[in-house]
C-alpha positions in Angstrom: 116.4 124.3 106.7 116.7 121.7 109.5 116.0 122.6 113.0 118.3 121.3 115.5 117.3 120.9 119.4 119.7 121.8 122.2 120.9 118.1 122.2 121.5 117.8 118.8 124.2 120.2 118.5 126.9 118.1 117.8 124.8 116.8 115.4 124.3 120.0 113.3 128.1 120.9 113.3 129.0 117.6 111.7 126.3 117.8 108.7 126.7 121.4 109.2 130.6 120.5 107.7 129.3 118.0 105.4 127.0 120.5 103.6 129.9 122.9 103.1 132.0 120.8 101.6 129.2 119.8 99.2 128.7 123.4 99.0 132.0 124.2 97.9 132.4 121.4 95.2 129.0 122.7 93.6 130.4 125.9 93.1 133.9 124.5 92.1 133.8 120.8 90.0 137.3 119.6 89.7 136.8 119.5 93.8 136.1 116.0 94.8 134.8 116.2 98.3 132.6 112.5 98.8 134.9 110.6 100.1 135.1 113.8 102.8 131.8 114.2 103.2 130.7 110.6 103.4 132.8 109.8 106.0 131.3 112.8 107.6 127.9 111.7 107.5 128.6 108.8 108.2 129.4 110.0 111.8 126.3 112.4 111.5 124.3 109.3 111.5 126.2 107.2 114.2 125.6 110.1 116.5 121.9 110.4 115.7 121.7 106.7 116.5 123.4 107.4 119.6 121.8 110.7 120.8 118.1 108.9 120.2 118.8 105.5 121.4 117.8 106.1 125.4 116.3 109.7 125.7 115.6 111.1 128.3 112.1 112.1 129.4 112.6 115.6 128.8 114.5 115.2 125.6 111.4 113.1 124.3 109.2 116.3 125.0 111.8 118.5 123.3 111.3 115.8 120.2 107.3 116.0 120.7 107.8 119.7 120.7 109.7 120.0 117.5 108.6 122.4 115.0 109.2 120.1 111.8 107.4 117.2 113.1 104.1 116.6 110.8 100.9 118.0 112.2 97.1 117.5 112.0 96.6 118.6 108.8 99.7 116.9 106.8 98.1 113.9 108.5 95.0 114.6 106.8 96.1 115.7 103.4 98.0 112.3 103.3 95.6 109.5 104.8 91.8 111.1 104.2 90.7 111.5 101.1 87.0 113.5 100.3 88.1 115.6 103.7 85.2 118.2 104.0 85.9 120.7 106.9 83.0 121.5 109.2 83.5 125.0 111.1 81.8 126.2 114.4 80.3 125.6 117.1 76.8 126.6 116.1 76.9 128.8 119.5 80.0 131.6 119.5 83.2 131.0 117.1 85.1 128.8 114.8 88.1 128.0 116.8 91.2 126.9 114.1 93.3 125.5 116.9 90.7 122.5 116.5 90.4 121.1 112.8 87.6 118.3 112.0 85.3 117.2 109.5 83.9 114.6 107.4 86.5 112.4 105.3 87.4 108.9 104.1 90.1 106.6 105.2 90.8 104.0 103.1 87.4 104.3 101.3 85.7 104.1 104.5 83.2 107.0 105.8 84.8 108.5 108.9 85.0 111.7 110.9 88.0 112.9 111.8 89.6 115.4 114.4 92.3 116.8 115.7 94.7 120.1 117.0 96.4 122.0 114.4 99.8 124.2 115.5 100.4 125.5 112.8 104.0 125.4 110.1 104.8 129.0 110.5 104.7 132.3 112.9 101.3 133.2 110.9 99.7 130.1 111.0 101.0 129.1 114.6 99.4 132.6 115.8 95.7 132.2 113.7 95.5 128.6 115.2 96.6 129.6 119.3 99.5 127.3 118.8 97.3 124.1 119.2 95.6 125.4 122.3 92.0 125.1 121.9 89.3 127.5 123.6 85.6 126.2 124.7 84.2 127.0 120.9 87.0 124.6 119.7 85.7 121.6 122.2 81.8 122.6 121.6 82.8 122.2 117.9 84.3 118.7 118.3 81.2 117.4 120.4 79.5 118.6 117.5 81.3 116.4 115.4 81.3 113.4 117.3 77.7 113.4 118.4 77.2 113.7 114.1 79.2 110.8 113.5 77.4 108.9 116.0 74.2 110.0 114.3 75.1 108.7 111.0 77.2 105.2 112.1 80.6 107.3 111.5 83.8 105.9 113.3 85.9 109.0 114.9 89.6 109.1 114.4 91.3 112.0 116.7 94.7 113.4 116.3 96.2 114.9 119.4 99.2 117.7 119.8 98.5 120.5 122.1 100.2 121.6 124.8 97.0 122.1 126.7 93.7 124.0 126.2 93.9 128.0 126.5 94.0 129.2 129.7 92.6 132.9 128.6 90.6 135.4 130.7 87.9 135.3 127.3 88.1 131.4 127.3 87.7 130.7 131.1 84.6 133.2 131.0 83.0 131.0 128.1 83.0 128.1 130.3 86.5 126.2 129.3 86.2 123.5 132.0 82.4 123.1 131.1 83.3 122.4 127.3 86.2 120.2 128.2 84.5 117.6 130.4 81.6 117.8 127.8 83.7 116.9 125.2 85.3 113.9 127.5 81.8 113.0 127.6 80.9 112.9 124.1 84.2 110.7 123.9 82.5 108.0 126.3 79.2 108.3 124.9 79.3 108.1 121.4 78.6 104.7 120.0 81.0 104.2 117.2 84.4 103.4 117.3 87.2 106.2 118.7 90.7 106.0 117.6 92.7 108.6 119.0 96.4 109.1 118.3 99.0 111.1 119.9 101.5 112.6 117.2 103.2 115.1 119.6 101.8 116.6 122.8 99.4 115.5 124.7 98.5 118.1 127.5 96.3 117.7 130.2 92.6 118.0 130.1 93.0 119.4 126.7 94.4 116.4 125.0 91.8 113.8 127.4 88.8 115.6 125.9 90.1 114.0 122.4 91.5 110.8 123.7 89.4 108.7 125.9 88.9 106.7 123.4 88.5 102.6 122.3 91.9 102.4 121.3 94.9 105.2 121.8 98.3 104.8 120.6 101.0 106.7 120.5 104.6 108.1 118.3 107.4 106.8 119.9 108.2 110.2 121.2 105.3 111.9 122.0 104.1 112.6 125.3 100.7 112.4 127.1 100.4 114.1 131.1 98.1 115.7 133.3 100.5 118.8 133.0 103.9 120.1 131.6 107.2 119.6 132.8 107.6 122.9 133.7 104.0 123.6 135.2 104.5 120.5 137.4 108.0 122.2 138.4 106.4 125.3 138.9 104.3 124.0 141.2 105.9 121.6 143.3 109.6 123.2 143.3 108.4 126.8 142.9 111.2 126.6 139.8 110.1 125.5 136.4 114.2 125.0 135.4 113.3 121.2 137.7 111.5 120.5 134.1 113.9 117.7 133.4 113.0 116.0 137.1 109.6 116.7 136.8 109.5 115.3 133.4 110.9 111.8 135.2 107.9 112.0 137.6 105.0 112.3 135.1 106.2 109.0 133.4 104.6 110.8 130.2 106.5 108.6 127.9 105.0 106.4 125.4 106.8 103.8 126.7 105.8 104.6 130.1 102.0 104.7 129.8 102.2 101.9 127.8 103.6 99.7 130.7 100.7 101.4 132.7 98.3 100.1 130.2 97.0 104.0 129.6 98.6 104.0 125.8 97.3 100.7 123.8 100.5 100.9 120.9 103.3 102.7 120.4 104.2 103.8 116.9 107.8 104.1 115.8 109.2 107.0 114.3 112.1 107.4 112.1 115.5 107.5 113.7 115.9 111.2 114.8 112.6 111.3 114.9 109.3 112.3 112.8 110.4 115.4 111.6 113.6 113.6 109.8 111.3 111.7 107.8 107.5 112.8 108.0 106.3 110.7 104.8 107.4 107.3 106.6 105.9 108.9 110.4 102.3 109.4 108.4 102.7 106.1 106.3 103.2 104.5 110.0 100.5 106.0 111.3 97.9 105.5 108.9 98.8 101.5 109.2 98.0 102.2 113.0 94.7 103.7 113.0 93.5 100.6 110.5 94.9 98.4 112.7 93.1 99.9 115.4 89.8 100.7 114.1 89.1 97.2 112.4 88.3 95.1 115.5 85.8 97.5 116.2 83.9 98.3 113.6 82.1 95.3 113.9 81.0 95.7 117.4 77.5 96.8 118.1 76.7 100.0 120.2 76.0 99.1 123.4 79.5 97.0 123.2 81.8 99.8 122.3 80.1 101.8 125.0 80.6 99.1 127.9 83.6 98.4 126.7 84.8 101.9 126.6 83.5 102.6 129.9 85.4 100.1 131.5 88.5 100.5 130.1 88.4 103.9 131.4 87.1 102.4 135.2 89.6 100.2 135.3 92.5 102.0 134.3 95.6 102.4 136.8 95.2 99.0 138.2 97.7 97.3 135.5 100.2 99.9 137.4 99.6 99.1 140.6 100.1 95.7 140.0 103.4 96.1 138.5 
């Protein structure tokens, strides 16, 4: 069943119609409804081009946010092949918001990793939603600092709407495992590709993506914090979201023009989750793209290189 936003109301009563009258003729044949219902969905489809044409800010999180929209591990069913999970941090916990492990992409030895939500209530619950405690960032330094032992280029898939903000996870050194994991990002000496396929939020989503390259879907979103947090804080009321979403400039579009996001990925029209085989397809041509100017680069390159992307970031912005 499709899962329409608050925007895209309109959008559901039309094939909402269109669906009955199909509805009706399958359960009565000398009814001939096409005609009907084609000219019905053709105005479905007029109205999604026109409702995803020029969104908003906000709207583009709602998108990001949607529940149908492919997630880390359709991703990796779909582009890696021999995917072998690795589990734990070797110190407290497996944490299943965080998924990683050895795989191939297009025959070529990689690690990847990335936040899982989860598909349904269960799943979202046993994997925090895509909010990642410290054992979930110890496990993905783990990773990376094993790639980087054996020559492996890291591919990281970002969607969370920030990293727990628990009593159990502060006390295990949250902050501590972030920044060390932001480390591991500038340190490693293999290529980092890191793509953002829905949220990126905050310090949770940097400690994946300081990478060589990052791109983004056309609507996901990538900011130090959430609309509503940021409302929270400087309007004392989170319903400001939509303002507040204007501020961050947490569009691909936008952080592109600030040089933060290196290529944008389009999505289907309406968005990934109305068509999640051509979304994957798309990004799967993006992280080759990305990753094969670097594979040939030696060590000490990537890492210079990396370094100073990251030192001189913001100045493209405050040239413009």
């Amino acid at each position: 069943m499709t899962t329409y936003l608050d925007f895209e109301k309109p959008l559901a009563e039309i094939e909402g119609k269109a669906e009955e009258l199909r509805a009706l003729a399958r359960r009565n044949e000398t009814m001939d409804v096409e005609t009907e219902a084609a000219a019905l969905d053709k105005k479905a489809a007029d109205m999604l081009r026109d409702l995803y044409k020029d969104l908003s800010p906000w709207r583009k999180c709602q998108v990001a946010r949607h529940p149908d929209r492919p997630h880390c591990r359709d991703y990796i069913r779909a582009l890696f092949t021999e995917y072998t999970p690795l589990a734990g941090d070797r110190n407290f916990a497996d944490d299943h918001a965080v998924m990683g492990g050895l795989a191939r992409f297009r025959d070529t030895p990689v690690m990847v990793i990335g936040h899982e939500k989860g598909h349904d209530t269960k799943t979202r619950i046993e994997r925090n939603f895509g909010m990642a405690r410290p054992e979930g960032y110890r496990k993905a330094v783990r990773l990376m600092e094993l790639a980087d032992r054996f020559g492996l280029p890291v591919v990281t898939l970002v969607d969370t709407p920030g990293a727990y903000p628990g009593k159990g996870a502060e006390e295990r050194g949250q902050s501590e495992a972030i920044a060390r994991s932001t480390e591991a990002c500038l340190t490693i000496g293999v290529p980092l590709v890191s793509i953002i396929i829905g949220e990126g939020g905050s310090g949770g989503a940097v400690a994946f993506a300081t990478a060589d390259r990052l791109a983004m879907l056309e609507h996901s979103v990538y900011s130090v914090i959430s609309p509503e947090g940021c409302a929270s804080i400087l309007w004392k009321d989170s319903e400001k979201m939509r303002e507040a979403a204007e501020a961050l400039r947490l569009t691909a579009q936008d952080l592109n023009k600030l040089g933060i996001c290196d290529r944008v990925i389009p999505e289907p029209m309406g968005g990934a989750q109305r068509d999640p085989q051509a979304t994957i397809a798309a990004v799967g041509e993006a992280i080759a793209a990305l990753l094969d100017p670097l594979v040939s680069k030696d060590r000490a390159a990537l890492i210079k290189a990396r370094r100073r992307k990251y030192l001189d970031m913001g100045s493209k912005g405050l040239a413009a």
